[in-house]
N, C-alpha and C positions, 0 to 999 in steps of 0.2 A: 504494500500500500504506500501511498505519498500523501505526508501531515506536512502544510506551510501554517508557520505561526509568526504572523507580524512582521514579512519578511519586507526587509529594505535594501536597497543596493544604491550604493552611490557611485560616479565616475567623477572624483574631483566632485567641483559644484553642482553637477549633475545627477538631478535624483531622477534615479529607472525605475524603482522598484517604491512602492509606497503604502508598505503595513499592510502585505498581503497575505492574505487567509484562505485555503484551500486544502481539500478532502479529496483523494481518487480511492476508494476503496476497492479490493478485490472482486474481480467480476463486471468491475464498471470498465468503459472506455468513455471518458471526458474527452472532450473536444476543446481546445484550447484558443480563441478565437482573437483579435486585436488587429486595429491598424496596425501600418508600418512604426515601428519605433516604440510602439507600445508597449516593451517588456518582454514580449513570450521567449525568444532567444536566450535572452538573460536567466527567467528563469527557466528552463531550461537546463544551462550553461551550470547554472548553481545544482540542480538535481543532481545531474550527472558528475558534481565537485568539479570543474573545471575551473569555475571560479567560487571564490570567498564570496557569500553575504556579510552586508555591511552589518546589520545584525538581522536579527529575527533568528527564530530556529526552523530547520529542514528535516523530514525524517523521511527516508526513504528505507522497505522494508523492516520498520521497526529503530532502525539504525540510524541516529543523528550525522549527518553528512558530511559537519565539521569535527566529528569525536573522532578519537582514538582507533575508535574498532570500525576497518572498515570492507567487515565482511556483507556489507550491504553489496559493494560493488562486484560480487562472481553471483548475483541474480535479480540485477540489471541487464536491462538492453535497451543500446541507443541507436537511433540512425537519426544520425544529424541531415539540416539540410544540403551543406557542400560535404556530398558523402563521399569519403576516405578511401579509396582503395587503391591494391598494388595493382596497377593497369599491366605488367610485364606477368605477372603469376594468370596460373588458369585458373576457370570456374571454381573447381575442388577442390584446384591447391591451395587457392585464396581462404578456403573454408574450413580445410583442414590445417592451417596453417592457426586461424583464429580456436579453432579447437583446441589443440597444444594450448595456444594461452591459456586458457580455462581449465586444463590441466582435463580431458572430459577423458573418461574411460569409454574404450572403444570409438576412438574419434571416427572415424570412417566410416563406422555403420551409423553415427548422427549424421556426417555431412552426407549420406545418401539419404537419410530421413528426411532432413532439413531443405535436402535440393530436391526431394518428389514434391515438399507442402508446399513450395514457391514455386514452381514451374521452371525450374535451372537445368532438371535433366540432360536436355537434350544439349544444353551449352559447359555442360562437366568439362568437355574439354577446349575450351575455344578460351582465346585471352581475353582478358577482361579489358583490354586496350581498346578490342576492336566489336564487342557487346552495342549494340545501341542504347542510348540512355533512358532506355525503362528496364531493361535487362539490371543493368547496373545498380538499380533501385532495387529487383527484385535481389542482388547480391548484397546489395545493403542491410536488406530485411533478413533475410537469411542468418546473414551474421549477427545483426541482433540479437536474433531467435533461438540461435544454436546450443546455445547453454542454459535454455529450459529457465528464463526468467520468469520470477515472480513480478517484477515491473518493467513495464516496457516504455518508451518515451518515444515518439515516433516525431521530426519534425519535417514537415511535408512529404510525407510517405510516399503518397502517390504521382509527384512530380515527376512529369515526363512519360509517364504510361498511357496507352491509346484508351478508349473507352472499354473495348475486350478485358484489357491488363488488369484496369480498374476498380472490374469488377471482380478478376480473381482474388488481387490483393485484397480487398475490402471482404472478402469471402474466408481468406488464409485470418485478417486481424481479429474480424468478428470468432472466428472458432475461437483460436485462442485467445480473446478477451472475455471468454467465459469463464478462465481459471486466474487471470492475470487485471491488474492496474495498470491501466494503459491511460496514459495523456498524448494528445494526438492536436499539432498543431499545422494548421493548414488556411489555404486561403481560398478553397474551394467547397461554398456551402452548400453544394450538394452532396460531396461528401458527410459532412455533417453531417447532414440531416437524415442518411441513409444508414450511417455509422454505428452513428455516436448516439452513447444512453444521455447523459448529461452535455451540460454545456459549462462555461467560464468565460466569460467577457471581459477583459483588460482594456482599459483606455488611459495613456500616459502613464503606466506605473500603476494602476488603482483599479479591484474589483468593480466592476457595476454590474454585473450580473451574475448570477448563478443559477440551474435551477435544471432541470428534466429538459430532454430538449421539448418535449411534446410540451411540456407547461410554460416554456419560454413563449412559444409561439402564439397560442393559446391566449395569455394575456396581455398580448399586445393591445394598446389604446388607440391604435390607428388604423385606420380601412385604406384600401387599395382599390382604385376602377382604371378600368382601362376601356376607352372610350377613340374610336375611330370614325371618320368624316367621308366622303364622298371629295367634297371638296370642302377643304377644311376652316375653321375660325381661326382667329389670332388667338395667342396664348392670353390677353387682356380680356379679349372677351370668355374663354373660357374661368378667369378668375372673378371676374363678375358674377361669373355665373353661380360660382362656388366657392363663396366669401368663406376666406378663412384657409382654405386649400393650398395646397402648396400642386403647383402645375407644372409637369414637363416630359418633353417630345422625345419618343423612344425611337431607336433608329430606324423601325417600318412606319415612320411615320404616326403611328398612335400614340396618340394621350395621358400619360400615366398619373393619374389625380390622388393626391393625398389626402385625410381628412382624420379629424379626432373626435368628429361628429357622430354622433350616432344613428344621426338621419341617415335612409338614403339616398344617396346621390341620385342612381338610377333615372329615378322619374323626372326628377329634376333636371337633368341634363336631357332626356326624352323631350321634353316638353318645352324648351330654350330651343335643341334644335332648332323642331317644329315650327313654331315663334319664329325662328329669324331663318327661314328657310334653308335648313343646311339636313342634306343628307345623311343618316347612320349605319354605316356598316358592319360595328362592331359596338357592344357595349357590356362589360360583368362587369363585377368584382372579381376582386383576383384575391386566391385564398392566400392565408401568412403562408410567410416565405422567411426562413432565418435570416437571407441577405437585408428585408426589411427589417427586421429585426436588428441586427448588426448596425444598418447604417442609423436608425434612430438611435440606438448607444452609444455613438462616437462620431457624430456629426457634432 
């Protein structure tokens, strides 16, 4: 599991981190979400001890991260985002190589374990030079994987994978985040949402969300319409229309209306058309989506 208590981190003047508090318990996959600059690398960086918290405490498998004992770190697994490998080693030797570290008994028959769950097989032997970079992800993950952690930290996992790959990995994290604490950060909320049990929301160093991703979504206070034209109104007249709204034009050219109203919109924009003679092609609601989510948390 992963316990943050009042974690802060400074750079010089620079405060990243700001009295942060966070739970992954076993069996969960968090999702770890934030604009650019907002902390997740950092912490991160601190989980995996690479760098010192300025204070607060860290407990990764029971094991404080800046103590003494740090049998925490052989059941751990990290795949950073610029992930690490000997590009000149092959598939297996690369994995069997990280086995040795871990000191794994029967290394060989885990890196054939570990390369059927990620799909490697068939690149056991081909160098990791000349892999394409979803491959190389999945060798990342692998080695993560290999030495049967209790916590896993994944930071953009699935970068670089086709949609096929996508869905293997997310298939490989989901099994094994039924036994394992997984914090999984990423900038793709579909993944998310597909993923991940919980969620965590960082903005500039500081929690502003927690919660189930399903209850995240759920109590959002703002609606979404999406609303298209024949031949269209100005965005003025559309905010006329829909005093209080926040208005604006998605790249096929429809509508995308915000509102924290309770009203609906719907008939209301039905009936403006009508009124000022403009055709409708398109008009719902559009159900929560975490990316709304996200951008009302850190706009």
């Amino acid at each position: 599991m992963i316990r943050i208590q009042a974690l802060c981190k400074h750079f010089g003047n620079r405060q990243v981190l700001d009295n942060l508090n966070l739970e992954v318990e076993n069996g969960q996959i968090m999702g770890l979400l934030g604009p650019n600059g907002a902390g997740k690398s950092t912490t991160m960086r601190i989980l995996t001890g690479a760098i010192a918290p300025s204070s607060g405490e860290v407990y990764v498998n029971g094991y404080s991260v800046t103590g003494e004992n740090d049998a925490w770190r052989a059941k751990l697994g990290y795949l950073p985002e610029q992930n690490p490998l000997y590009s000149e080693l092959y598939t297996y030797e690369y994995l069997y190589y990280v086995a040795q570290l871990y000191k794994l008994k029967e290394a060989r028959k885990r890196v054939a374990e570990i390369g059927e769950l990620t799909g490697l097989t068939e690149m056991r032997n081909r160098r990791i030079k000349i892999l394409s970079k979803g491959y190389k992800q999945r060798v990342g993950l692998a080695a993560a994987l290999i030495a049967d952690p209790e916590t896993l930290i994944l930071d953009e996992a699935t970068n670089g994978l086709d949609p096929n790959q996508i869905v293997e990995i997310r298939n490989v994290i989901k099994e094994v985040g039924k036994q394992k604490a997984v914090l999984f950060s990423t900038h793709i909320m579909q993944e998310v949402e597909a993923l991940c049990d919980s969620v965590a929301i960082i903005r500039e160093g500081k929690l502003v969300a927690v919660s189930s991703t399903h209850e995240l979504m759920a109590t959002r206070d703002r609606r979404s319409y999406v609303v298209g034209f024949v031949t269209s109104p100005t965005v003025e007249e559309l905010r006329q229309w829909c005093v209080g709204s926040s208005v604006e034009q998605e790249s096929n050219g429809d509508w995308l209306i915000r509102t924290t109203s309770k009203e609906d919109l719907r008939p209301i924009l039905f009936h403006q058309a009508s009124a000022h003679g403009y055709t409708l092609h398109t008009l719902y609601q559009r159900s929560s989506h975490l990316e709304e989510v996200f951008r009302t948390l850190t706009l």
